[in-house]
N, C-alpha and C positions, 0 to 999 in steps of 0.2 A: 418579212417574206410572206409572199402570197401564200393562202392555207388552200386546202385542198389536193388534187392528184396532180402531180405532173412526173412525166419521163425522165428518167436518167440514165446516162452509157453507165452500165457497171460490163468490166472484162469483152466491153467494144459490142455490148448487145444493149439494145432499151430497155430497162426496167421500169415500171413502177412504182411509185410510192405516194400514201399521201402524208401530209402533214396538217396535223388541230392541235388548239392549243390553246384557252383564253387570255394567259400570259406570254406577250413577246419575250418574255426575260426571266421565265422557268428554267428550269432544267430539262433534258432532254431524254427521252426515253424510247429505245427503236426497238420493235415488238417482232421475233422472230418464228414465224407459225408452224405450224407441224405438217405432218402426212406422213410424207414426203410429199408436198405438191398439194398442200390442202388451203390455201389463202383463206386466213381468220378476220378479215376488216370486216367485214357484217356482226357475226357476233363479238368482234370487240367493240363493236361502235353501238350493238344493241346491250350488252352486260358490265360492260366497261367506259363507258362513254365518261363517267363521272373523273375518270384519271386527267381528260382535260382540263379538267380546272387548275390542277398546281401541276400539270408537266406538260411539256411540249412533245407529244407523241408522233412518232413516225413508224406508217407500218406500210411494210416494204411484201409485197407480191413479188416471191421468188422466182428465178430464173427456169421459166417451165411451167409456173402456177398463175392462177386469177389470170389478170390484167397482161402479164407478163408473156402469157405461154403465149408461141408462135405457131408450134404446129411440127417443128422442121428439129425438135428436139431429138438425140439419142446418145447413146450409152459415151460416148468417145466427148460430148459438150457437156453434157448434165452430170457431174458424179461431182464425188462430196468435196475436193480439195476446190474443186472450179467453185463453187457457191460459197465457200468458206471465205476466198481469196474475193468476189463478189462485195459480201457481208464487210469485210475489213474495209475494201473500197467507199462503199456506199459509208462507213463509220466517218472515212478521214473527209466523206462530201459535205454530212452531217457537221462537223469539228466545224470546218470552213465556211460553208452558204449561212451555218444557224449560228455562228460565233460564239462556239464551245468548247474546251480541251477536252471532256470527256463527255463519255452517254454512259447509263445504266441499259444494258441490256437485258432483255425479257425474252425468253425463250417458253416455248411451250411443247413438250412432245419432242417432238424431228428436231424444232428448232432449241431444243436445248444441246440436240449434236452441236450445231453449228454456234450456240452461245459459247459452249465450254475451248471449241479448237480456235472460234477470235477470238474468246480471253486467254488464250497461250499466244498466239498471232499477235496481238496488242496492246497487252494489259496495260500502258500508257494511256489508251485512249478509253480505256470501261472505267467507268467513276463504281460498278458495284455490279455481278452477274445475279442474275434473278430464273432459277429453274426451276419452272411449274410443269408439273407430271416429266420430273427429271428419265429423261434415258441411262440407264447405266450400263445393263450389259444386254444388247440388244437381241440375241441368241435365246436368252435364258428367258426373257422377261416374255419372250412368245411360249415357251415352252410352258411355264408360270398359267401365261394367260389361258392354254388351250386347257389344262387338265383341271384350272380351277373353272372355265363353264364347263365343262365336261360334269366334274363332281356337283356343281348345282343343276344340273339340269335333271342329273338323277336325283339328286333331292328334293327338286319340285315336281319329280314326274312326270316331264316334258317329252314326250317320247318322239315328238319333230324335232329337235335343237337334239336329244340324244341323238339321233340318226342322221343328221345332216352333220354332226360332228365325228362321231364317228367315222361315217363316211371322209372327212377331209383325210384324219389319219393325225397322230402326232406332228409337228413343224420340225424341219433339220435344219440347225443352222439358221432359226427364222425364220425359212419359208416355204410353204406347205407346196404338197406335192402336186396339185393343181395351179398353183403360182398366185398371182394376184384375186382370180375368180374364188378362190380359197382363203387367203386373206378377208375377202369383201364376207364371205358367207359367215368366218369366225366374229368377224365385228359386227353384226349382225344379230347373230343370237347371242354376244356375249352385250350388247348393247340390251337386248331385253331379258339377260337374268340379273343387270343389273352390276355389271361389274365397269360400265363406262362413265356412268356418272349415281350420285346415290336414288335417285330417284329415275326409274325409267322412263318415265312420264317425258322429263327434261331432252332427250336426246333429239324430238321431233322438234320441238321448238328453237332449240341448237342451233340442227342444221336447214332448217327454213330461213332462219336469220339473213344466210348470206343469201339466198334469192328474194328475199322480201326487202333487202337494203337498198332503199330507194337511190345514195348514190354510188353506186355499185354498176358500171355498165352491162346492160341486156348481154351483150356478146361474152363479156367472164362468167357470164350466170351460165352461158350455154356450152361455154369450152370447158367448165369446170369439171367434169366428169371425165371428159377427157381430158385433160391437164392432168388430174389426180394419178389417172390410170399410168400415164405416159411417166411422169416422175415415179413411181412405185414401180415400173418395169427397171426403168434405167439404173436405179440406185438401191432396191430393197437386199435384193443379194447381197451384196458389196457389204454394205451395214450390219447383214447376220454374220458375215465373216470378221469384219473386224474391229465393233465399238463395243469394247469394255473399257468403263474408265478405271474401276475397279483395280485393274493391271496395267493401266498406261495413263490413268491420270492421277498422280495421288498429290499432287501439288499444283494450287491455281495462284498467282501472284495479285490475284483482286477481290475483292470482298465477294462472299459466296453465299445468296438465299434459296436455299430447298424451300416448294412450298407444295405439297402433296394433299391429297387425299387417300384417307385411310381404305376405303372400298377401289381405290383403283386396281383394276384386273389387266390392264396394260401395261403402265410402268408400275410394277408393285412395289409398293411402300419398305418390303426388305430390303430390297438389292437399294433402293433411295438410301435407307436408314445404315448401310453395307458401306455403301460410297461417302455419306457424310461423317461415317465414323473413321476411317481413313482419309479421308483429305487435310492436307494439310492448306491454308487461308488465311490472310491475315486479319480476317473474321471470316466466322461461316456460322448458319442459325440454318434450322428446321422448322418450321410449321405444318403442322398436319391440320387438315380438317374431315374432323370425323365422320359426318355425312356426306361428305362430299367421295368424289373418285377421281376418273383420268379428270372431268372437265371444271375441277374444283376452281378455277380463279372465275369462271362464269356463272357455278353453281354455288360461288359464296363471294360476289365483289365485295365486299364492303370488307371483309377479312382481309382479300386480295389487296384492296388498295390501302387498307393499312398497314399491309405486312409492306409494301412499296416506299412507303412516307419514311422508314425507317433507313431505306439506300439514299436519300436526299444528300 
């Protein structure tokens, strides 16, 4: 099969996806990115590029994100069962075009919502789920995140980040009283006390990736912002009300890899360590990486891809 990007009908809309791979005859690995509406192909293809070599990677620009987003999105087309039900589709294209029975799925952030409900959805078709900076209980883990920059920012005597936080107000149910412009501002200053990845430094280089990724179209570079915004409207609510796995997922029927960072101030490593101590798997493993935080498989690939070599 041709590598690179081409379109696919998932749920009667064009989606997205590209496909690299130096082996025709790897294994298949389809990369599920976060935000909600946040499209990872730049920085996977600038932090992760080396997974090419033994898997045949597919990473799909969600329904509303990158490549994908049309403009004409809202609340009634975009929510979480439609992209789920999406995600399974595009698996059983995957099975078919790349002549596969199964894929390991990799989820990051958002996209490990949508890992954990297709490996309920299909578990036939996931050879092994892989959650880096797992979502667990999506309510708590904002709440988590706001009052731990909070307490650092008084610890470093920040007195902008103390007053821009304070000003948002604690998050209810996930999401703060100014909406998404509130949202943007917490990830913000919690991006430079150091709770999004272990080095603050790393967050600028991150997100330049995806504008700097040469093949990456000029137009997703320019819709990206708005893409982002538009998926975090339609679906962040919805999310704060109802993803705990904690209480509704305590059994996955396919192999199960947690791979966290100990400083993540997103998805915190308890409510991870909460979920992986209740789930029942017919394997499940944890890896933490200590320096690392939310963006740990790009701020330690070499761990990442080895912790990967292991769902083969």
């Amino acid at each position: 099969m041709k590598l690179g990007w081409r379109a696919v009908a998932l749920g009667g809309v064009e989606q997205w996806i590209s496909i690299h791979g130096e082996d025709p005859s790897a294994p298949v690995l389809l990369f599920l990115h976060g935000g909600p509406g946040a499209s990872i192909y730049g920085p996977r293809r600038k932090y992760l590029r080396g997974l090419e070599r033994r898997w045949r990677v597919v990473d799909w620009d969600q329904r509303g994100a990158g490549r994908s987003f049309r403009g004409d999105e809202d609340g009634a087309v975009l929510t979480l069962e439609r992209l789920v039900l999406d995600g399974v589709e595009l698996v059983e294209w995957i099975c078919r075009e790349l002549g596969v029975e199964r894929v390991v799925l990799v989820g990051h952030s958002f996209g490990t919502v949508l890992g954990v409900r297709m490996s309920q959805a299909a578990p036939v078709r996931i050879a092994a789920y892989v959650g880096a900076a797992q979502v667990v209980q999506w309510a708590v883990q904002e709440e988590l995140g706001y009052d731990w920059a909070l307490a650092e920012a008084r610890r470093q005597g920040n007195a902008r980040a103390l007053e821009a936080l304070e000003g948002l107000g604690r998050p209810v149910q996930g999401t703060y009283a100014s909406g998404g412009r509130g949202l943007e501002t917490q990830r913000q200053w919690l991006g430079r006390l150091g709770g999004v990845s272990g080095d603050p430094a790393f967050v600028v280089p991150f997100v330049l990736s995806t504008f700097t990724c040469i093949d990456y179209p000029l137009m997703a570079k320019l819709r990206y912002p708005k893409a982002m915004r538009r998926s975090i409207r339609c679906l962040w609510a919805d999310l704060g009300r109802r993803i705990d796995l904690v209480r509704d997922v305590k059994r996955l029927d396919v192999p199960v890899v947690l791979f966290a960072g100990r400083r993540d101030h997103i998805t915190d490593l308890s409510l991870i360590e909460l979920w992986h101590g209740v789930l029942e798997a017919p394997e499940k493993r944890l890896e933490i990486v200590d320096d690392a935080a939310h963006l740990a498989p790009f701020e330690a690939p070499e761990a990442f891809m080895a912790c990967l070599e292991a769902s083969r």
